[in-house]
PAZAPA-4460 file (N, C-alpha, C; in steps of 0.05 Angstrom, whole numbers, plus 32768, in hexadecimal, padded with zeros to 4 digits):
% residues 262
    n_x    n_y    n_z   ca_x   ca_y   ca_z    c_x    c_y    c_z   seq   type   mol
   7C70   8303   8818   7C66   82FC   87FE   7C6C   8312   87EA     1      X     A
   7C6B   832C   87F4   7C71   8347   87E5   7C8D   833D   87D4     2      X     A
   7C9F   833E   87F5   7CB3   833D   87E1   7CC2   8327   87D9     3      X     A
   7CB1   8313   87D7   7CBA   82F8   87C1   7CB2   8304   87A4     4      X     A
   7C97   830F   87AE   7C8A   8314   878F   7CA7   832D   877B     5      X     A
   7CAF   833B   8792   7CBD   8351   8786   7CD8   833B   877C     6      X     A
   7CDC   8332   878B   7CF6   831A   877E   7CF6   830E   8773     7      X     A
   7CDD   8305   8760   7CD2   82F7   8750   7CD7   8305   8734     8      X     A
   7CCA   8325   873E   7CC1   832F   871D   7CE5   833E   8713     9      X     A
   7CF1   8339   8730   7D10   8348   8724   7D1C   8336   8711    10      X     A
   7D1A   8324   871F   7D28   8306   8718   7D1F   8304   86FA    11      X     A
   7D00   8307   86F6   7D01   8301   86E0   7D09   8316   86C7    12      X     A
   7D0B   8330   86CF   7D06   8340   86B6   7D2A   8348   86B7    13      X     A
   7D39   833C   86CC   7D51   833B   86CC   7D5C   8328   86B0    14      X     A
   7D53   8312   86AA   7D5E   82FB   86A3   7D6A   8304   8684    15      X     A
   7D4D   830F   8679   7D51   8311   865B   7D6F   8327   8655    16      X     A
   7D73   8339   866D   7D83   834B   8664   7DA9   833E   866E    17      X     A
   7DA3   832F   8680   7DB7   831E   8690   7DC2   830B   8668    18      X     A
   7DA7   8301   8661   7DAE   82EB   8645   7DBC   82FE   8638    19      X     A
   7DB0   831A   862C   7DB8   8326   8619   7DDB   8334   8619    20      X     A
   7DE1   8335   863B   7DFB   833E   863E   7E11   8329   8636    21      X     A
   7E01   8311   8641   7E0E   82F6   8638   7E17   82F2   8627    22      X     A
   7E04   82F5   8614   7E07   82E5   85FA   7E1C   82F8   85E4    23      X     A
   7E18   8322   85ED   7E21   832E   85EF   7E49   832A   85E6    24      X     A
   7E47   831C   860E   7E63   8315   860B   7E74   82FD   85FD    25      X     A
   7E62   82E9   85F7   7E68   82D4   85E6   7E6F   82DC   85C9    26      X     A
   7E5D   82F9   85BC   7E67   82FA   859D   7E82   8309   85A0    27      X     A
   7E85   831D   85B5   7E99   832B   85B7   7EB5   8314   85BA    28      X     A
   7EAD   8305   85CB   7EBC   82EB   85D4   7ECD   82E0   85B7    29      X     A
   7EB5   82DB   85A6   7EB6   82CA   858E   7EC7   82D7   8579    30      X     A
   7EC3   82ED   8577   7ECE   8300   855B   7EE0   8312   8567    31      X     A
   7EEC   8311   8581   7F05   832B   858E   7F02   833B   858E    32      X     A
   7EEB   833C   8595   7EDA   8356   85A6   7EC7   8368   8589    33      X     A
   7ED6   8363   856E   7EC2   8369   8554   7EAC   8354   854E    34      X     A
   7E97   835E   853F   7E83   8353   852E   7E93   8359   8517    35      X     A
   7E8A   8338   850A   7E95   833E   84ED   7E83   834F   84E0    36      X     A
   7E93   835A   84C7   7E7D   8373   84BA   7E76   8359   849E    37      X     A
   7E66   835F   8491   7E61   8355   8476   7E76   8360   845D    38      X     A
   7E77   8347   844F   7E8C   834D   843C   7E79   8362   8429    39      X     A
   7E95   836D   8416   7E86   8388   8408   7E83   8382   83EE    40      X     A
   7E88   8361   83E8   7E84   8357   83D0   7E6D   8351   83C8    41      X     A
   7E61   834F   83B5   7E45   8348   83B2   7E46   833C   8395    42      X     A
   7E2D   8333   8388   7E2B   8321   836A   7E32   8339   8356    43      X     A
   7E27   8347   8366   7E2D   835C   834D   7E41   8368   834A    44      X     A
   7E51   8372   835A   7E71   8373   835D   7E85   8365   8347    45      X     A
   7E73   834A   8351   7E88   833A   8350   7E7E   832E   8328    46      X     A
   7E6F   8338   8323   7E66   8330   830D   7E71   8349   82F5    47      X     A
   7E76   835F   8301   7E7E   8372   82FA   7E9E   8377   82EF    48      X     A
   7EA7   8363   8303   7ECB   8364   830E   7ECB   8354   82F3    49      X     A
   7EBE   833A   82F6   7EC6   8329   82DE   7EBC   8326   82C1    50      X     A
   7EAC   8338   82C2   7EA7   834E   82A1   7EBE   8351   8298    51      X     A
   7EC3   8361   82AC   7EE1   8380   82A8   7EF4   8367   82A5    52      X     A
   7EF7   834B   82AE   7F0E   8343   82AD   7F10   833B   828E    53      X     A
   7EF9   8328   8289   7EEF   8316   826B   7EF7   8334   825A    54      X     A
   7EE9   834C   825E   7EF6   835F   823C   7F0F   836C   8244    55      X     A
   7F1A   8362   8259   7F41   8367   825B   7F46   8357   8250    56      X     A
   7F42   833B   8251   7F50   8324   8245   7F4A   8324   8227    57      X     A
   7F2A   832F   8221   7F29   832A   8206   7F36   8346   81F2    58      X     A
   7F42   835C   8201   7F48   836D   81F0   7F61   8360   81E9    59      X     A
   7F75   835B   820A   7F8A   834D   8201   7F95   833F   81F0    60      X     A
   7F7B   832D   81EA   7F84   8316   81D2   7F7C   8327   81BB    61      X     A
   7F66   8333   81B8   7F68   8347   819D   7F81   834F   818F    62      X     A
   7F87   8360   81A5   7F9D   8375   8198   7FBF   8368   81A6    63      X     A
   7FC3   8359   81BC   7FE2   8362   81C0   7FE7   8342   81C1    64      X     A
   7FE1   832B   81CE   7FE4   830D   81CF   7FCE   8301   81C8    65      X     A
   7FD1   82F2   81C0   7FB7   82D8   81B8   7FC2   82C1   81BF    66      X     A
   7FB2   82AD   81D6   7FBC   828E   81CB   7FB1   8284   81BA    67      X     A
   7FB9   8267   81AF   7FB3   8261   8190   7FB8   8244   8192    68      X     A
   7FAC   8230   8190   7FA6   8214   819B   7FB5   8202   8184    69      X     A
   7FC0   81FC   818D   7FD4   81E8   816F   7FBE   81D4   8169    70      X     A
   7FB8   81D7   8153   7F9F   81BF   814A   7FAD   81A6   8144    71      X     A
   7FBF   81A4   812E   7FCE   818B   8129   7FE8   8189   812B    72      X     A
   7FF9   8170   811A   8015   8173   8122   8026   817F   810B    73      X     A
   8017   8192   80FD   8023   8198   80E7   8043   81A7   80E6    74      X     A
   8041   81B1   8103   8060   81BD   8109   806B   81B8   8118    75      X     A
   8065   819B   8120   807C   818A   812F   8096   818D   8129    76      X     A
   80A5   818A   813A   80AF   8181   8153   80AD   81A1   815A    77      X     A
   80A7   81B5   8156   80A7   81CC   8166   8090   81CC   8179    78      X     A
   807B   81CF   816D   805F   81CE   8174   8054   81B8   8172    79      X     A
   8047   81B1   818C   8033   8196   818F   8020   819E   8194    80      X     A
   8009   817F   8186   7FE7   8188   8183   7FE9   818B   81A7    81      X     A
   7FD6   81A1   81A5   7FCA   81AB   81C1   7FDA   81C7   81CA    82      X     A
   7FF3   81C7   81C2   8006   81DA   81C9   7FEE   81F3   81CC    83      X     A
   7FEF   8212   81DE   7FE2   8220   81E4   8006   8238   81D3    84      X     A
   8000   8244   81C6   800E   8256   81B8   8003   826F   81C5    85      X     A
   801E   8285   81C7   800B   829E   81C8   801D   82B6   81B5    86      X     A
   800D   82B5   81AC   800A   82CC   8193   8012   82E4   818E    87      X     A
   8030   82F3   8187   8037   830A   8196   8020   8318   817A    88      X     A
   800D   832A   8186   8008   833A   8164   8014   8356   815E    89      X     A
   801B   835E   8175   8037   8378   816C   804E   8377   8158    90      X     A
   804F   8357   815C   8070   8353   814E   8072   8360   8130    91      X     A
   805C   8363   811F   805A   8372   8107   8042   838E   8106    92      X     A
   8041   838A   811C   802B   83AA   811D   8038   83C3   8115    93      X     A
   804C   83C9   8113   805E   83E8   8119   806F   83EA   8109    94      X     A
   8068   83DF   80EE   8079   83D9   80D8   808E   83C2   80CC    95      X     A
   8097   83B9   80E4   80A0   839A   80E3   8096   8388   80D6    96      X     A
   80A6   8373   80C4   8095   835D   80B3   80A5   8346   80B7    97      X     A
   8096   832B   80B1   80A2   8312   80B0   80B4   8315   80AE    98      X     A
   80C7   8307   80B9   80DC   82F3   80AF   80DD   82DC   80AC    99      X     A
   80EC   82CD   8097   80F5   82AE   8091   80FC   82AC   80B1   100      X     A
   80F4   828B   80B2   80F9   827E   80CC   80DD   8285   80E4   101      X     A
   80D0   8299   80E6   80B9   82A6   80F4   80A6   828F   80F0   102      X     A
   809D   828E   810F   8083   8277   810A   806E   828E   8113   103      X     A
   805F   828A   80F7   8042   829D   8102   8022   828C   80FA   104      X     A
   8012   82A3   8108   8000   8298   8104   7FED   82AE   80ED   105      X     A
   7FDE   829A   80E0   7FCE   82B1   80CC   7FB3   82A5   80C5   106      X     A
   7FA9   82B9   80B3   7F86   82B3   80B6   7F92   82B3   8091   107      X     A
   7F85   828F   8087   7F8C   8288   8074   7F78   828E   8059   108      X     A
   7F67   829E   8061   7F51   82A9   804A   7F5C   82B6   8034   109      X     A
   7F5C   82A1   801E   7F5C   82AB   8000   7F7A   8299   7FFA   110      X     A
   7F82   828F   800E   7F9E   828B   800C   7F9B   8274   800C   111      X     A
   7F96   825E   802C   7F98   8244   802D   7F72   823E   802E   112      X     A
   7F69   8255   802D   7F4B   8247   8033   7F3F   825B   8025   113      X     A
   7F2B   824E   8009   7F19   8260   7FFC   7F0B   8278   8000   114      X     A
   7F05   8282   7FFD   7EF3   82A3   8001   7ED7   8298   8002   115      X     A
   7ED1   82AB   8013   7EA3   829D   8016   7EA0   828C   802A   116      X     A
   7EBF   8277   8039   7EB0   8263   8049   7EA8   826B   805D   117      X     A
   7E98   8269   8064   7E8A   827C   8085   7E85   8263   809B   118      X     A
   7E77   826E   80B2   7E78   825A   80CB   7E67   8269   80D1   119      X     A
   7E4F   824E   80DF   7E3A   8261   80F3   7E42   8274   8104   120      X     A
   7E33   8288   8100   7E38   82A2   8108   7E3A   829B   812F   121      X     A
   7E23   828E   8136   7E29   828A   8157   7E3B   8279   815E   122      X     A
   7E3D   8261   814A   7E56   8254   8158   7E77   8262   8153   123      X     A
   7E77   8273   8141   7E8C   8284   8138   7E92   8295   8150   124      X     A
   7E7B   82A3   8161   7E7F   82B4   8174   7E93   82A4   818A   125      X     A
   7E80   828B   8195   7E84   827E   81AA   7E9A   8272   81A5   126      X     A
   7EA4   826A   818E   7EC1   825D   8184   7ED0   8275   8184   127      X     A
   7ED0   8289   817F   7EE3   82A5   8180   7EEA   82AB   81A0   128      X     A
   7ED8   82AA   81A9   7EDA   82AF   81CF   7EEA   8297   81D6   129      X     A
   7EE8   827D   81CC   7EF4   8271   81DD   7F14   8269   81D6   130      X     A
   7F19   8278   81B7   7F2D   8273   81B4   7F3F   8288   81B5   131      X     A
   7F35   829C   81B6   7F44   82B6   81C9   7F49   82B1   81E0   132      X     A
   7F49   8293   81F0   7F50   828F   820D   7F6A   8279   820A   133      X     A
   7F66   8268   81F2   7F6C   8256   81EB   7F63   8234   81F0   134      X     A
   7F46   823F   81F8   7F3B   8233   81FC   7F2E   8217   81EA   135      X     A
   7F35   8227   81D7   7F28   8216   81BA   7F35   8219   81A2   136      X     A
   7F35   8206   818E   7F44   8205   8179   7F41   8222   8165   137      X     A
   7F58   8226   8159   7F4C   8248   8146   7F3A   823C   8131   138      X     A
   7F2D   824B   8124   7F22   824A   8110   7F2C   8239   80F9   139      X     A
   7F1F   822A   80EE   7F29   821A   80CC   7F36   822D   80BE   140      X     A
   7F2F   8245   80BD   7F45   8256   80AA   7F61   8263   80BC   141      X     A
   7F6C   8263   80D4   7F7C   8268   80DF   7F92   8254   80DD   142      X     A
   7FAA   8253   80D8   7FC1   8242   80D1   7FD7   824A   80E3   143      X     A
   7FF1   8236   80E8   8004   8243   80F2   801D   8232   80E5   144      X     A
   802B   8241   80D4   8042   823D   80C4   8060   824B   80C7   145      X     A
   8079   823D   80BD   8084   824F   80CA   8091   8260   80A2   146      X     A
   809D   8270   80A5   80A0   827C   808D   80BF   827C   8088   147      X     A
   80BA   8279   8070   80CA   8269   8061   80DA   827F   804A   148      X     A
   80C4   828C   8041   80D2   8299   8028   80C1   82B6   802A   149      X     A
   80CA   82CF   801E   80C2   82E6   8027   80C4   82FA   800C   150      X     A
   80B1   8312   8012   80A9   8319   7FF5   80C7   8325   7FE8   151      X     A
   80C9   8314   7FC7   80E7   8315   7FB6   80F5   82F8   7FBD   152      X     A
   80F2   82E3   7FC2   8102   82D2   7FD2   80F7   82BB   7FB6   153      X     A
   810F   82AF   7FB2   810D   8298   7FA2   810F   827C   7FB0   154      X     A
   80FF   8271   7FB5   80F9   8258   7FC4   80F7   823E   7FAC   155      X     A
   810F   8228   7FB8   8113   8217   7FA9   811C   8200   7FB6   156      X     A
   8106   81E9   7FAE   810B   81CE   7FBC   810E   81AF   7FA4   157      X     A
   8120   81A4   7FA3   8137   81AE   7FBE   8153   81AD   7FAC   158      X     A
   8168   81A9   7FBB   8184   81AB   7FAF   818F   818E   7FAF   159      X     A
   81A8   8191   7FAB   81B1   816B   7FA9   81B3   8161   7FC4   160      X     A
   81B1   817B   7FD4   81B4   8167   7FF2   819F   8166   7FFD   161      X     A
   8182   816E   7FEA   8169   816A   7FF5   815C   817F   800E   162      X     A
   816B   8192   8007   8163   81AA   801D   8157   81C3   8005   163      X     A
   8140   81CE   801E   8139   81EE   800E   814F   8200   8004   164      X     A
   8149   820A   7FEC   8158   821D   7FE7   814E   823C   7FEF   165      X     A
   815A   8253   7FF6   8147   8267   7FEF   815C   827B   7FE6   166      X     A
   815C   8290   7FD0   8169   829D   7FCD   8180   828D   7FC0   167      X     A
   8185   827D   7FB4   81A1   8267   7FAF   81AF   825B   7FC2   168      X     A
   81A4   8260   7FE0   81AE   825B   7FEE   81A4   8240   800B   169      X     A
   81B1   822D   8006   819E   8212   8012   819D   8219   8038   170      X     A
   8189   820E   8042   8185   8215   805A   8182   81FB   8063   171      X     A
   8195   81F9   8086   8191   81E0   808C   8178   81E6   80A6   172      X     A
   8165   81E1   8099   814D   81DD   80B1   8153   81CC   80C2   173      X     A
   8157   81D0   80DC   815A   81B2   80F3   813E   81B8   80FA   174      X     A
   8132   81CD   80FA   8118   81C9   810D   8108   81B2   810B   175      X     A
   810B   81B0   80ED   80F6   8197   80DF   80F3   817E   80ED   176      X     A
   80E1   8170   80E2   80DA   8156   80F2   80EA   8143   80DF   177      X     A
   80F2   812F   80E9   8104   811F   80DD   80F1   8111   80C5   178      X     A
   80DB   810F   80CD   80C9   80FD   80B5   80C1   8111   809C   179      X     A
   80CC   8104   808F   80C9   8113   806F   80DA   8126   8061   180      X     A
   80EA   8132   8078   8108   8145   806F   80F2   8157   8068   181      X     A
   8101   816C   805B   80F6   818C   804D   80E8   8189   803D   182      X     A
   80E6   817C   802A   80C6   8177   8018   80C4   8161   8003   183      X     A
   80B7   8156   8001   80A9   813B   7FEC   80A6   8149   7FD4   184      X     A
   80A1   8160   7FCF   8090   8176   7FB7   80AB   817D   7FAC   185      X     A
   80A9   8184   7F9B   80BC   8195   7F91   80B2   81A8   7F88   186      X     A
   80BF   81C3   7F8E   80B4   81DE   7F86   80C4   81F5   7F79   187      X     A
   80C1   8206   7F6D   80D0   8226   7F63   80C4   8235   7F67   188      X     A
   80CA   8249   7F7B   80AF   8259   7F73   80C2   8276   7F76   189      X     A
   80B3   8290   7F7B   80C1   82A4   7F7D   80AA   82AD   7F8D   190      X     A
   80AE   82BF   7FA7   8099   82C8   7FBC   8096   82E3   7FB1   191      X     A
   8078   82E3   7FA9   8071   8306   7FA2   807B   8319   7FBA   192      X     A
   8083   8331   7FBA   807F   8350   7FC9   8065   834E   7FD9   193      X     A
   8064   8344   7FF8   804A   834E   8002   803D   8334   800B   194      X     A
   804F   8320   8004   8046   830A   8016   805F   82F5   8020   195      X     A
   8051   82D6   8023   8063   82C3   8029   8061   82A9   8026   196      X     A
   8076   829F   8025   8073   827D   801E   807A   826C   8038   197      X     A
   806C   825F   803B   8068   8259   8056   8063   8235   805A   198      X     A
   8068   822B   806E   8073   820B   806D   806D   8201   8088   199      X     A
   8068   81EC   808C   806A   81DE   80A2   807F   81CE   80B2   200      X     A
   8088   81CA   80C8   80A1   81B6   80D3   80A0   81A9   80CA   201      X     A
   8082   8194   80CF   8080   817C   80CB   807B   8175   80A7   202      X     A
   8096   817A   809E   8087   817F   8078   8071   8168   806C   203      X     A
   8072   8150   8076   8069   813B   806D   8048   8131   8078   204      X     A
   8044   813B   808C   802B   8148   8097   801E   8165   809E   205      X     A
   802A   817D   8087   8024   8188   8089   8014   819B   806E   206      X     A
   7FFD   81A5   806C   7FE9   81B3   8056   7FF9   81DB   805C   207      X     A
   800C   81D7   804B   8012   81F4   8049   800D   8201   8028   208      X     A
   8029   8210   8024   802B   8221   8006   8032   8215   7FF7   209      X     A
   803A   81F6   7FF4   8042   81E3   7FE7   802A   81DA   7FD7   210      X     A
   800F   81D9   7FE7   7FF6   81CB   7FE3   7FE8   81D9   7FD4   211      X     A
   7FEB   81FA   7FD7   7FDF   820D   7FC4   7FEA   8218   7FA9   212      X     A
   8004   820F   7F9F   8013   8215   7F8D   7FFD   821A   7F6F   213      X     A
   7FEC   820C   7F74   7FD8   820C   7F58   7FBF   821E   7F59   214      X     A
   7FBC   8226   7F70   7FA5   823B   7F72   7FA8   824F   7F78   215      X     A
   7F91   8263   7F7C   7F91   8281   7F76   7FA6   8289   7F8D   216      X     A
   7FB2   829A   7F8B   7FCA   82A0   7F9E   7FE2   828D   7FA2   217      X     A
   7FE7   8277   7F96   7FFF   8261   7F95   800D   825E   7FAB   218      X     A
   7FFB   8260   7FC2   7FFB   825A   7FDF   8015   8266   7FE8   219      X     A
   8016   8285   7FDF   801C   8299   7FEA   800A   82A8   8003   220      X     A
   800E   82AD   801E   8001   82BF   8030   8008   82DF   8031   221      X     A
   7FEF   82E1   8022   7FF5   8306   802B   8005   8317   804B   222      X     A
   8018   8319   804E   8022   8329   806A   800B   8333   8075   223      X     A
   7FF7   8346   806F   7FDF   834C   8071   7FD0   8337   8083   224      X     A
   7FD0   8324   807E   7FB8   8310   808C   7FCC   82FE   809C   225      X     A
   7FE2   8311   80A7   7FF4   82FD   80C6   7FE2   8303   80DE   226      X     A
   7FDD   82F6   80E8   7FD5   8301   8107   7FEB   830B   8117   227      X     A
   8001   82F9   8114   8015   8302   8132   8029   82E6   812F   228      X     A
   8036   82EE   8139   8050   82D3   8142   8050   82CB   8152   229      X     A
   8053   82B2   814B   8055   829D   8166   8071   829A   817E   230      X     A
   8068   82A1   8191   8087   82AF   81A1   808C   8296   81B5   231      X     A
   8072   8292   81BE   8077   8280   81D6   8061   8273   81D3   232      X     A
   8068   8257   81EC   805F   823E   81EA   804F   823C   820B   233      X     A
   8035   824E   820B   802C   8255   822C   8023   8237   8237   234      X     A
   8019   8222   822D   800C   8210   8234   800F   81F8   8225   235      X     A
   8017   81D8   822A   8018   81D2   824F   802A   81DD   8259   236      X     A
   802A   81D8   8274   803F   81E4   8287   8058   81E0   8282   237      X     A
   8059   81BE   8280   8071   81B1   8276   807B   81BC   8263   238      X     A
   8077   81CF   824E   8084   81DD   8236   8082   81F0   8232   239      X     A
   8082   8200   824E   8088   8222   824D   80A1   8227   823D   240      X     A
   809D   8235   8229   80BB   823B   821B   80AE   8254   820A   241      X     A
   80C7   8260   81FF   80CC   8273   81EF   80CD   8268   81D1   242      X     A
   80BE   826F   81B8   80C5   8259   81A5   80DD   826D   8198   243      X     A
   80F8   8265   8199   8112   826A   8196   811B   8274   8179   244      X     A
   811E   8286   816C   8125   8295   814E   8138   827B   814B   245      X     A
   812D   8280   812D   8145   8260   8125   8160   8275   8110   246      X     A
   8173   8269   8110   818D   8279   8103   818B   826F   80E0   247      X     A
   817C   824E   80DC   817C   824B   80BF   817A   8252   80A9   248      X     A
   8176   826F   80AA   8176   828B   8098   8183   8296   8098   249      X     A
   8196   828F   80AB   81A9   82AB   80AE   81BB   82AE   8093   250      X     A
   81B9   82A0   8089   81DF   82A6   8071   81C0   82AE   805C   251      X     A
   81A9   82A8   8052   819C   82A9   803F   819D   82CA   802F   252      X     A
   81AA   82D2   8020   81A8   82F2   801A   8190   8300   800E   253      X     A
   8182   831E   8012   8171   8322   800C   8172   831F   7FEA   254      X     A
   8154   8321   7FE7   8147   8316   7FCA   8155   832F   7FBD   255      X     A
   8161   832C   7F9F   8163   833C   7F8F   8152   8358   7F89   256      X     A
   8156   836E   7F81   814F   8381   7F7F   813A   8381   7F60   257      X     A
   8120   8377   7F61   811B   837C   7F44   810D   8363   7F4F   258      X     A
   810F   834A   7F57   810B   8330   7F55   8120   831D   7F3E   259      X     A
   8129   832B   7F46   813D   8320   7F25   8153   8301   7F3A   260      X     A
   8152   82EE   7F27   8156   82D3   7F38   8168   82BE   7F1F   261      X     A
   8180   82BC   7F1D   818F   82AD   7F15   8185   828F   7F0E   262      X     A
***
């Protein structure tokens, strides 16, 4: 009876350690001979990482690219509504300035859109964030035109064959959209020192410097209030492209010395 009892209490205080080798060999079994360790990521890490990412992206668009959401079809056939633009803003940072043919983009205050108009201050924020992603349309005062005439430049529409003139010299725009040719308006103007005259593809659906000829500034844009040039076409996929320097300027000679214009 002794030694059942002694075979009893081995047996039992054997078992739990018999399980624990067991089970032991099953995780070793399971994971190749390691325990996984815990990852070293955590909320806060990771909440951290993507701070740092959001004010990379948002300096980015500040200072060196911006996308820029084509609102309408005003510069068709180049640009279509939705097109995602991105914005070189170096291209005139370092002393460089427009050129005729340049599609840019600019902040139209005092020029195409009155002085004073303001926008709620929070929806202004949250509309600024999301259109630094290109997420959202730019602002009512942000435009994108391409330029036409440059400060000294005599801009004149049109000639007998119904094309811009600039400098005496007629330009065959192909970029244009076939509907409406180069302009309905007829205009003279002469571009002050220090800004630009500026136009849309689509001339016949388009609100440019044609539309301001009678008000303060005669829908001239100060160089001053360019953001950057439009270089490329990031979004949709389907229209990754480069938007391509057009040559339609090329024979046009610089503006007289003085403004002085025949």
């Amino acid at each position: 009876m002794d030694t059942e009892a002694q075979h009893t209490e081995r047996d039992r205080s054997s078992t739990p350690a018999d399980g624990v080798e067991e089970e032991g060999s099953r995780s070793a079994r399971r994971y190749g001979g390691h325990r996984p360790s815990r990852s070293p990521w955590s909320l806060r890490t990771a909440a951290v990482i993507g701070g740092a990412c959001a004010v990379f992206v948002l300096l980015l668009s500040h200072f060196v690219v911006q996308p820029f959401q084509i609102p309408s079809s005003s510069m068709e056939p180049t640009l279509q509504v939705g097109d995602r633009v991105l914005v070189n803003k170096l291209a005139y940072r370092f002393g460089a300035e427009p050129r005729r043919g340049d599609v840019i983009v600019f902040d139209g205050t005092g020029s195409f859109v009155p002085e004073g108009v303001t926008e709620n201050p929070v929806t202004s924020v949250v509309r600024e964030g999301l259109a630094a992603l290109g997420l959202a349309e730019p602002a009512e005062t942000d435009f994108v035109k391409r330029v036409v005439g440059v400060g000294g430049d005599r801009v004149v529409c049109c000639d007998k064959g119904g094309r811009v003139e600039v400098n005496g010299v007629p330009v065959d725009e192909r970029y244009l959209h076939p509907d409406g040719g180069p302009s309905e308006v007829a205009f003279d103007i002469v571009v002050p020192e220090g800004t630009l005259w500026v136009m849309g593809d689509h001339r016949s659906n388009s609100r440019d410097s044609r539309d301001h000829l009678g008000q303060p500034g005669g829908g001239m844009v100060p160089v001053d209030m360019v953001v950057g040039r439009a270089d490329w076409i990031g979004w949709p996929v389907g229209r990754w492209s480069g938007i391509a320097p057009t040559g339609a300027f090329s024979g046009v000679p610089d503006a007289p010395p003085g403004g002085a214009h025949g």
